[in-house]
Backbone as a ProteinNet text record, in pm:
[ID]
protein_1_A
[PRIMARY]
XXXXXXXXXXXXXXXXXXXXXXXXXXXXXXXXXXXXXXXXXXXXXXXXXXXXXXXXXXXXXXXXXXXXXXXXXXXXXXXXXXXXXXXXXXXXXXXXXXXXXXXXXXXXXXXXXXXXXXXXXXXXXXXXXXXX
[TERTIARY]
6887.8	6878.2	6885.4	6977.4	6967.3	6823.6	6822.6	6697.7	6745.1	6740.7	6819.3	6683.7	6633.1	6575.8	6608.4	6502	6517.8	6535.9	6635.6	6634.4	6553.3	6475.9	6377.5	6393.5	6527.3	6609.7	6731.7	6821.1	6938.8	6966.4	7068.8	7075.1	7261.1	7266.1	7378.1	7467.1	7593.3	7689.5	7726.7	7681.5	7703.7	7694.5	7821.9	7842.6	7816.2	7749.9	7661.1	7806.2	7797.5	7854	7835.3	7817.8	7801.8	7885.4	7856.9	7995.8	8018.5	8194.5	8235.6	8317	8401.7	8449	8560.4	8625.7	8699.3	8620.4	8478.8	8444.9	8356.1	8375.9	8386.6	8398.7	8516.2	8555.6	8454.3	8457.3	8349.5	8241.6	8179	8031.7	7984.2	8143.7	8092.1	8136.2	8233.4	8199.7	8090.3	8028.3	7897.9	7803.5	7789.2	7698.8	7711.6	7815.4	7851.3	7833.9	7875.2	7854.5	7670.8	7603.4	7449.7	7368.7	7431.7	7374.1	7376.1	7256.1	7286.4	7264.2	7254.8	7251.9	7359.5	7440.2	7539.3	7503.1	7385.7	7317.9	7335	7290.9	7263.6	7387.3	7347.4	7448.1	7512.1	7660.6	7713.7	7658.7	7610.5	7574.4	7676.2	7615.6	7777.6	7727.4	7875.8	7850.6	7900.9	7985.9	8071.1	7975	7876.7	7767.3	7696.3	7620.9	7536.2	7653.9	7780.9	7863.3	7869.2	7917.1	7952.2	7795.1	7710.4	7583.8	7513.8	7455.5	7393.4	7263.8	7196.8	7075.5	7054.9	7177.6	7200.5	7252.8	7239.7	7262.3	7274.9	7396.7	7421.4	7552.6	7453.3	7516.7	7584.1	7695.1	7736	7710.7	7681.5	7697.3	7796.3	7889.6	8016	8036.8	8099.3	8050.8	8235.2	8301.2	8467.9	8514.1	8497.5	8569.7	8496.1	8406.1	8360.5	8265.4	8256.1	8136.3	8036.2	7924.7	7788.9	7653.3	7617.1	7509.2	7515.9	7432.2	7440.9	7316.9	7281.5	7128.9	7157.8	7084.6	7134.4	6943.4	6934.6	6816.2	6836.2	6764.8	6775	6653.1	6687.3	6607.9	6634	6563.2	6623.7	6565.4	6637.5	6649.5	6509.5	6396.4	6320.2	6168	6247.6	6112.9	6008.6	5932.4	5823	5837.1	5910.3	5907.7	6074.8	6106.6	6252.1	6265	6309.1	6326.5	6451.5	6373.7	6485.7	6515.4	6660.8	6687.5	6778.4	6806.5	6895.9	6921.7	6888.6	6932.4	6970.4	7111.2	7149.6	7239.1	7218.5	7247.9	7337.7	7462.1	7526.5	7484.6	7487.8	7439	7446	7549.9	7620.9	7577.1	7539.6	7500.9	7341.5	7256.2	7131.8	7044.4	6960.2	6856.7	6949.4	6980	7059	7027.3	6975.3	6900.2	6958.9	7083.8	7136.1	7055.6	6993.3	6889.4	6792.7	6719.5	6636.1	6705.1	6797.7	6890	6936.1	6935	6961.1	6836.7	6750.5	6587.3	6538.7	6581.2	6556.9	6623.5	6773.1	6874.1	6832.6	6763.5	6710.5	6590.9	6492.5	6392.7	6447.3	6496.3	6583.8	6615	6728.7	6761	6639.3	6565	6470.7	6374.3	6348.4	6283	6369.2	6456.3	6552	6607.5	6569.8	6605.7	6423.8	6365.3	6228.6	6120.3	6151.5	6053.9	5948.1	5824.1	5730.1	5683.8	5749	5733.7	5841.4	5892.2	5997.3	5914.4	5913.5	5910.1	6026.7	5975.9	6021.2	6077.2	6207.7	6266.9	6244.1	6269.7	6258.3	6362.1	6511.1	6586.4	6597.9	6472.6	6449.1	6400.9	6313.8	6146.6	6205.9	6351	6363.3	6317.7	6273.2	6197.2	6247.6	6415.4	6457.8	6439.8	6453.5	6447.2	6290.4	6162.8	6036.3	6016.1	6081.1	6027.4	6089.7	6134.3	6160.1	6055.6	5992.4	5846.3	5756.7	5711.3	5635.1	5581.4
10260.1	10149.2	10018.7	9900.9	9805	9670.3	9681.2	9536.4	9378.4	9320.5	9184.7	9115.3	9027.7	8928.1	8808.1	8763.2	8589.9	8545.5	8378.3	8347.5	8248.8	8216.4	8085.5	7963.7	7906.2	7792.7	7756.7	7681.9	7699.3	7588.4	7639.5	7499.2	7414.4	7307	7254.5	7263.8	7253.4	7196.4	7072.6	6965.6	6863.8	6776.9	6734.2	6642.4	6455	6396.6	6242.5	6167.3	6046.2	5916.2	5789.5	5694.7	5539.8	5527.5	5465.7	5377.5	5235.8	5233.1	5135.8	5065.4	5012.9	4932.9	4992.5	5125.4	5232.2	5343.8	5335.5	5449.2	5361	5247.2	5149	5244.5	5290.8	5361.7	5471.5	5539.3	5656.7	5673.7	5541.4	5503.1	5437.2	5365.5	5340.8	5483.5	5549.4	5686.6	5761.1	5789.4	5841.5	5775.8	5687.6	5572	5563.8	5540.7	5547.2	5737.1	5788.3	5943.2	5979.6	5923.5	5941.8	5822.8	5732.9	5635.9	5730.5	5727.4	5761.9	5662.8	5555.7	5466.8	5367.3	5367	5244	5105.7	5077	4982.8	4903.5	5010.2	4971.4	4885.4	4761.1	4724.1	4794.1	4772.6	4826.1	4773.4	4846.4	4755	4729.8	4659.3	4578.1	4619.1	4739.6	4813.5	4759.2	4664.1	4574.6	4481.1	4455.4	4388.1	4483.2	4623.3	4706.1	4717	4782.2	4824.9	4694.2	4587.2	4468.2	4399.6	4449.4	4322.2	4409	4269.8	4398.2	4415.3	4440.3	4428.9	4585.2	4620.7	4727.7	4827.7	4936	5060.4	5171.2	5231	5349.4	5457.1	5513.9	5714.7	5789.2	5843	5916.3	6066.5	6168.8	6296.2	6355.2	6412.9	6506.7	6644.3	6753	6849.6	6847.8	6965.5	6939	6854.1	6759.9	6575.8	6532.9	6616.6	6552.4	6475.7	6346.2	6256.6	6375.8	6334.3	6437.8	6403.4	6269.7	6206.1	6092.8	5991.2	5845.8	5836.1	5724.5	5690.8	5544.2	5431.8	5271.9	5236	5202.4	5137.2	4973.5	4902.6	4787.9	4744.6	4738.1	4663.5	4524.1	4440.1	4291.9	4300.7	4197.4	4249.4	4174.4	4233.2	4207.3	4243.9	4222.7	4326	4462.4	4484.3	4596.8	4711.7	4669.9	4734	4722	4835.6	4890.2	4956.5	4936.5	4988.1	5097.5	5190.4	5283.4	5265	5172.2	5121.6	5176.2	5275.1	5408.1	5495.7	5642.9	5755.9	5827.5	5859.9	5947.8	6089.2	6197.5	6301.7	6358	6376.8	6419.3	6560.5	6541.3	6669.9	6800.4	6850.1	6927.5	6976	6878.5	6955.1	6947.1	6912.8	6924.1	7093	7108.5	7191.6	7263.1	7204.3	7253.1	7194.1	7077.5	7039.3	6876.6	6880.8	6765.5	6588.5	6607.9	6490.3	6462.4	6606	6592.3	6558.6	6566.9	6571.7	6395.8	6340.8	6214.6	6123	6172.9	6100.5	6099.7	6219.9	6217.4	6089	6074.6	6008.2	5848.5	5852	5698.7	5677.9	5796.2	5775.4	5739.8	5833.2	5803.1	5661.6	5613	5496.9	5397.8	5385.1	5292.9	5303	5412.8	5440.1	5360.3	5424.1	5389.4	5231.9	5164.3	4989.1	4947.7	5020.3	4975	4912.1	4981.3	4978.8	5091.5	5012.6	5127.9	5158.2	5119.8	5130.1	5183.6	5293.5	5248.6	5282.7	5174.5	5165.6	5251.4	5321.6	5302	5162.5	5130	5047.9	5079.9	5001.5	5072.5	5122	5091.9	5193.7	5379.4	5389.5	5505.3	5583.3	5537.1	5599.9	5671.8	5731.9	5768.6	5976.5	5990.9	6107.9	6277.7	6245.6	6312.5	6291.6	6130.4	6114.9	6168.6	6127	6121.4	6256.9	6402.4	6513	6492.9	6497.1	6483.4	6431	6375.1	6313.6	6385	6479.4	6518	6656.7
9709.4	9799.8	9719.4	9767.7	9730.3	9759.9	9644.9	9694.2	9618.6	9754.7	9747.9	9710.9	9558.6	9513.8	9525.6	9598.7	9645.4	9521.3	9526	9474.2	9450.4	9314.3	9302.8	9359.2	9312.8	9376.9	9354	9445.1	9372.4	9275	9208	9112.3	9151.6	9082.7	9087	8997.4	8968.8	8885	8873.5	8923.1	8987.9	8821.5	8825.1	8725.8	8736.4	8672.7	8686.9	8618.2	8692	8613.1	8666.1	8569.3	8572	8702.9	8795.2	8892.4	8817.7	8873.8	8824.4	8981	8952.6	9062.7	9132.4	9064.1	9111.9	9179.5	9162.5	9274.5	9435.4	9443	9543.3	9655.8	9721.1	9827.3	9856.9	9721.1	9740	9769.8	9694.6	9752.6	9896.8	9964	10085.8	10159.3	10133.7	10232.9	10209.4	10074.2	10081.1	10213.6	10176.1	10240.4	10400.7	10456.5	10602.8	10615.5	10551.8	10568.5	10589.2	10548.6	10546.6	10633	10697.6	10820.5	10911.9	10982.1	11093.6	11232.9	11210.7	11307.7	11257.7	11335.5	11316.1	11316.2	11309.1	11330.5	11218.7	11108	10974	10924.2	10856.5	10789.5	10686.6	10648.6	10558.9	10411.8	10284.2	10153.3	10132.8	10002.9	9928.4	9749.5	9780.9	9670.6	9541.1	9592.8	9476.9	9400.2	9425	9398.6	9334.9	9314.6	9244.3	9162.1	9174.4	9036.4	8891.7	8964	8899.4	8799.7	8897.6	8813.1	8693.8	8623.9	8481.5	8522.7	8659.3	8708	8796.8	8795.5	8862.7	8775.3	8803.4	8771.8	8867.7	8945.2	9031.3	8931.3	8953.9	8918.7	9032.1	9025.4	9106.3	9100.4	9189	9133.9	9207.8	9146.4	9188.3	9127.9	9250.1	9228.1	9295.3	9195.4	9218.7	9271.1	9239	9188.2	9356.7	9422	9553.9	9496.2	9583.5	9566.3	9681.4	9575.2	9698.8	9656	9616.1	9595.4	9495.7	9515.8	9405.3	9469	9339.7	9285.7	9209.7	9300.1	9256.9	9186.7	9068.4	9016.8	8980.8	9037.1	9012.6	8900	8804.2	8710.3	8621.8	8644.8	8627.3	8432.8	8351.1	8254.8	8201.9	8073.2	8049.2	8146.1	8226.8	8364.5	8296.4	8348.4	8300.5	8412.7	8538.5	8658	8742.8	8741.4	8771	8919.9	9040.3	9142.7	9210.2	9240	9262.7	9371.9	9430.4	9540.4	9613.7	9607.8	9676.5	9654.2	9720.8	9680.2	9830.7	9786.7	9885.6	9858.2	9941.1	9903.9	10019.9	10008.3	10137.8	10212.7	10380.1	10415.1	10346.7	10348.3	10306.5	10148.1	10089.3	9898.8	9901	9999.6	9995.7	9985.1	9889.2	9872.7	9784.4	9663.2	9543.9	9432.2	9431	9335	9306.2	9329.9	9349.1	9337.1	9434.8	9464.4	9317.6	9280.2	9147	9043.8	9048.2	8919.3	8916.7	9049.2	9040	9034	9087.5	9018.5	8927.7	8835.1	8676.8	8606.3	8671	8608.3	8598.1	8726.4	8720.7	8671.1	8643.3	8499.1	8453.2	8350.3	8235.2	8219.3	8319.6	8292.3	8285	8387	8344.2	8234.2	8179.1	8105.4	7970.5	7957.6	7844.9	7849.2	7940.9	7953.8	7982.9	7912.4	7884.3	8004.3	8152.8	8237.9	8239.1	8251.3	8229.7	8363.6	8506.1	8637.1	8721.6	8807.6	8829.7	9025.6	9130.9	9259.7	9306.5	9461.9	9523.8	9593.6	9621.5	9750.5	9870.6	9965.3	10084.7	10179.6	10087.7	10135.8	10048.9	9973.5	9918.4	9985.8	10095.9	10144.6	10261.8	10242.3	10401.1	10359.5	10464.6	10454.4	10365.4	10394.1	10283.2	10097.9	10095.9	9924.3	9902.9	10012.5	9993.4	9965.3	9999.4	9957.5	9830.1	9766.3	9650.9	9509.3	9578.3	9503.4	9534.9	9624.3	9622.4	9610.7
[MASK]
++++++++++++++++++++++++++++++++++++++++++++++++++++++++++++++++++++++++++++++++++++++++++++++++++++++++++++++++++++++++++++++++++++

């Protein structure tokens, strides 16, 4: 008889990178892809890629965009804000999301914040399991 062992959790392949001003498009379809009220204004992603105050990671998993992570840390600051994380339906409970909260330790850690906040476009109830 076969016995099927759960698995612990799944993991990702999901490959990280800096955005630049060529993944523009990608980040607003992420972004409109994870509103769910049309309400919401559109960000202005050309503004996080471009400034040296910002920092967003993309994660792609076969050249698909399927999560980014924007930290705003102003330079000399002690305290760094993690001001977006989103994870597309579809690649969630793979690890994806953790893998992009580490990324923005890291970064702040490594540009010498010894704080990094939630934003309050972070706190939406999906990024919040993630912390806890």
């Amino acid at each position: 008889m076969l016995r099927m062992q759960p698995m612990p959790h799944l993991q990702t392949f999901a490959r990280l990178h800096v955005a630049d001003t060529r993944d523009l498009a990608t980040l607003r379809e992420l972004d409109a892809s994870l509103r769910g009220d049309a309400r919401v204004p559109d960000r202005n992603w050309h503004v996080g890629v471009v400034s040296r105050d910002r920092h967003i990671v993309i994660a792609t998993e076969c050249q698909a965009a399927v999560g980014a992570v924007e930290v705003v840390h102003p330079a000399g600051s002690a305290v760094a804000t993690l001001a977006w994380l989103g994870v597309a339906h579809s690649a969630r409970g793979r690890g994806i999301g953790q893998l992009l909260v580490e990324s923005a330790i890291e970064y702040a850690r490594g540009e010498g914040a010894a704080v990094l906040r939630l934003g309050s476009l972070a706190l939406s109830r999906p990024a919040l399991s993630l912390l806890t």
